[in-house]
C-alpha positions, 0 to 999 in steps of 0.5 A: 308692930304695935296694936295702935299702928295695925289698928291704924292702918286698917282704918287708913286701908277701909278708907281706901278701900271703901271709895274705890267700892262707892266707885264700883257701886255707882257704875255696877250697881248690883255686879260683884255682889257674890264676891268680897267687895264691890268691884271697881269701875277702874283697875286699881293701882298695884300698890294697891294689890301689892298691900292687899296681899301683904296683908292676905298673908299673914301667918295665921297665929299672927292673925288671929292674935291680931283681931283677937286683940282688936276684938277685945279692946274696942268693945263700944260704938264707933270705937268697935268700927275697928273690928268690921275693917278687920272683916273688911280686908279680904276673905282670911281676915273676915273668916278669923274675924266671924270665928272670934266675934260672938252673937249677942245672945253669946256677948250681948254686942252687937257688930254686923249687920246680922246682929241686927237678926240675931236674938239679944243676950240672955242675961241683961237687955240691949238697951238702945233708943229711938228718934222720931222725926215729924216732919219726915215720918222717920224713926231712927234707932240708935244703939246706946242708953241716951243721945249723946251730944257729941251726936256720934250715936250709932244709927242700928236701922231706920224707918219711913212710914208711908200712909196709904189708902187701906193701911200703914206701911213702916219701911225699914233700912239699915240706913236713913236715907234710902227706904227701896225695897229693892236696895240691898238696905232693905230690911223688912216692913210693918204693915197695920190694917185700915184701924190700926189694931192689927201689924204683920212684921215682914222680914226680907229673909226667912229666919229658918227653913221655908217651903218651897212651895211657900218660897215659889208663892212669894216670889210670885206676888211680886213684880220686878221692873225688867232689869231684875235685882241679883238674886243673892238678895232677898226678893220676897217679904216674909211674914215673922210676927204679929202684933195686935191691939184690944179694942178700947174706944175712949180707954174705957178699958183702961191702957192699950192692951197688946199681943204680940204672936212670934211665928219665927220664934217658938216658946220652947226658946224661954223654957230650960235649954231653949234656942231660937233659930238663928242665922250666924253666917254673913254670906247668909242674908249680905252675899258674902259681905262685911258691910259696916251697920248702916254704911253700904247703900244700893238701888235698882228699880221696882216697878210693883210690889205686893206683899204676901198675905199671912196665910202664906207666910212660913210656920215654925217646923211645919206647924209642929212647935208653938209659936211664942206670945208676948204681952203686955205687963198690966201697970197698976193705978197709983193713987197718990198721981192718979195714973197707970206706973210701970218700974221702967228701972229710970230708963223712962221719964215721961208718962205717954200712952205708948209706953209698955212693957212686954213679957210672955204669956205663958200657960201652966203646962208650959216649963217657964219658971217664974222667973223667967214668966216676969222678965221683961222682954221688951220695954218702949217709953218716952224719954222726951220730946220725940225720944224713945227709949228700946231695951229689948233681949233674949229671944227677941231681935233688934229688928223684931224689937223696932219693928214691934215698938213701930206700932206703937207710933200709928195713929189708933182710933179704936183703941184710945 
């Protein structure tokens, strides 16, 4: 049997296979989530498990040579759909499927959900865009250099920004139209205080060990409505990274000044043999699952939530390593346009007042090399009307990167 014809028939069998889980979702909400797949409200016809099996069963050389295969010659959205079916089809495949596909740190892809956790590629920056849409306050982050026109960009995480009374709030999902905190789509938050100079990033999980007195506290400062959501899925936000804005009243100061301090990533991670703690299991943060990025969509109802303030938020080793510190790169006046420039490398075209670029702020007892002291981390500009450009890599996260160019959308009285 041909690659094409086995590719084939897993497209045909995730199909199958996800209207029977849209089925069992529906009727069983949260029920299932510690196995593979969602369980359906009705038995499934054999055919059904008679293919199941016939596929479980395959040799294991086979089987590894398959998806191997798969992995390698889809390498790009949507055609790399291919290789999530693959881990889709029970527990062998998905287990072959985690050992062959890479982190993005490792292949500078990116596949599951996870990825979207996981620290870019080391060697060249993950470049994706953002669009913003007025009339919902949502922002969309889709993987590629440009929008297509063929308009089929892979969504990677949206957001919905809320205004309240004291603050911001910018909710992030994996998919557009479901921003519950209680949804298994929940990602994690930012939060601005009451002037717009100040963001807290919260993730829904913990990146590394937390204490358990730090856990207890933050499944304390929530309240869940009676009919509780599993408890496989995160039920607490964790407080990741900062980010912060000088004062500039009337840019008397000239361009928005940042700091961005990473509590979940320590400044030995930029230093010679540096690692970032990461999370590499699936079953860590989706209960065992597969789930295409931006496709698998639940619910369950909240009565109350309140965030934890920063101070109970989880340091790095106890407190023991520093955290890393990002800036902005200082642009420099050019004459002859009479503005502030940065060399964005063409992937910005349009001069805004929210575009930068972040590098790390480094002291001389620190072992970065020059080098390493000017790469660009994290690059954010317009592109045009209401479209953004986000390149971001090594150390930082898809999820940490929007959620840090997010601030750069809220309205910012003291510093403009």
């Amino acid at each position: 049997m041909s690659i094409k014809s086995i590719v084939r028939e897993l497209k045909e069998m995730k199909d199958g296979i996800g209207n029977i889980s849209r089925r069992g979702l529906e009727g069983k909400h949260w029920r299932g989530r510690a196995r593979s797949h969602i369980a359906p409200d009705e038995t499934p016809a054999e055919t059904d498990q008679i293919e199941q099996g016939r596929w479980a069963n395959l040799p294991q050389e086979l089987l590894l040579d398959i998806v191997r295969r798969v992995e390698e010659s889809e390498t790009s959205w949507p055609a790399r759909a291919v290789v999530v079916h693959c881990a889709s089809v029970c527990r062998s495949w998905r287990e072959i499927t985690k050992e062959i596909v890479k982190t993005p740190e490792q292949c500078g892809r990116l596949t599951f959900p996870i990825s979207l956790k996981q620290p870019g590629h080391r060697e060249s920056p993950i470049q994706c865009f953002i669009k913003r849409d007025t009339a919902t306050s949502t922002f969309l982050l889709y993987y590629g250099l440009v929008p297509s026109e063929g308009e089929n960009d892979k969504l990677l995480l949206a957001a919905r920004k809320i205004r309240r009374a004291t603050c911001t709030d910018f909710i992030v999902s994996l998919v557009s139209d479901d921003f519950s905190r209680a949804s298994n789509t929940y990602v994690g938050k930012l939060r601005s205080n009451f002037l717009g100079t100040k963001f807290t990033i919260y993730d829904s999980e913990p990146t590394f060990e937390v204490p358990m007195q730090t856990q207890h506290a933050n499944r304390m400062s929530r309240r869940f409505h009676s009919r509780q959501v599993s408890p496989r899925l995160p039920a607490c936000n964790y407080s990741i990274g900062a980010v912060t804005y000088e004062l500039n009243v009337l840019r008397s100061r000239g361009p928005r000044r940042m700091h961005c301090i990473m509590h979940s990533i320590p400044m030995s991670s930029i230093e010679e043999g540096g690692t970032v703690p990461t999370l590499t299991s699936l079953s860590e943060t989706f209960g065992g699952q597969c789930p295409q990025l931006s496709t698998s969509k639940g619910k369950e109802s909240v009565s109350d939530i309140s965030s934890p303030s920063p101070a109970q938020s989880p340091v790095l080793a106890q407190g023991s390593e520093e955290p890393l510190v990002l800036k902005n790169k200082a642009p420099r006046w050019h004459e002859q346009l009479q503005c502030w420039c940065l060399n964005f490398r063409g992937r910005v075209t349009v001069a805004s007042v929210k575009n930068f670029q972040l590098v790390a702020a480094v002291e001389s007892f620190h072992n970065v090399s020059t080098a390493d002291q000017e790469r660009v981390i994290l690059q954010f500009g317009k592109i045009g009307k209401d479209i953004f450009t986000m390149d971001y890599r090594y150390p930082l996260s898809a999820f940490q990167a929007f959620a840090i160019c997010l601030s750069s959308f809220d309205t910012k009285p003291a510093c403009e």
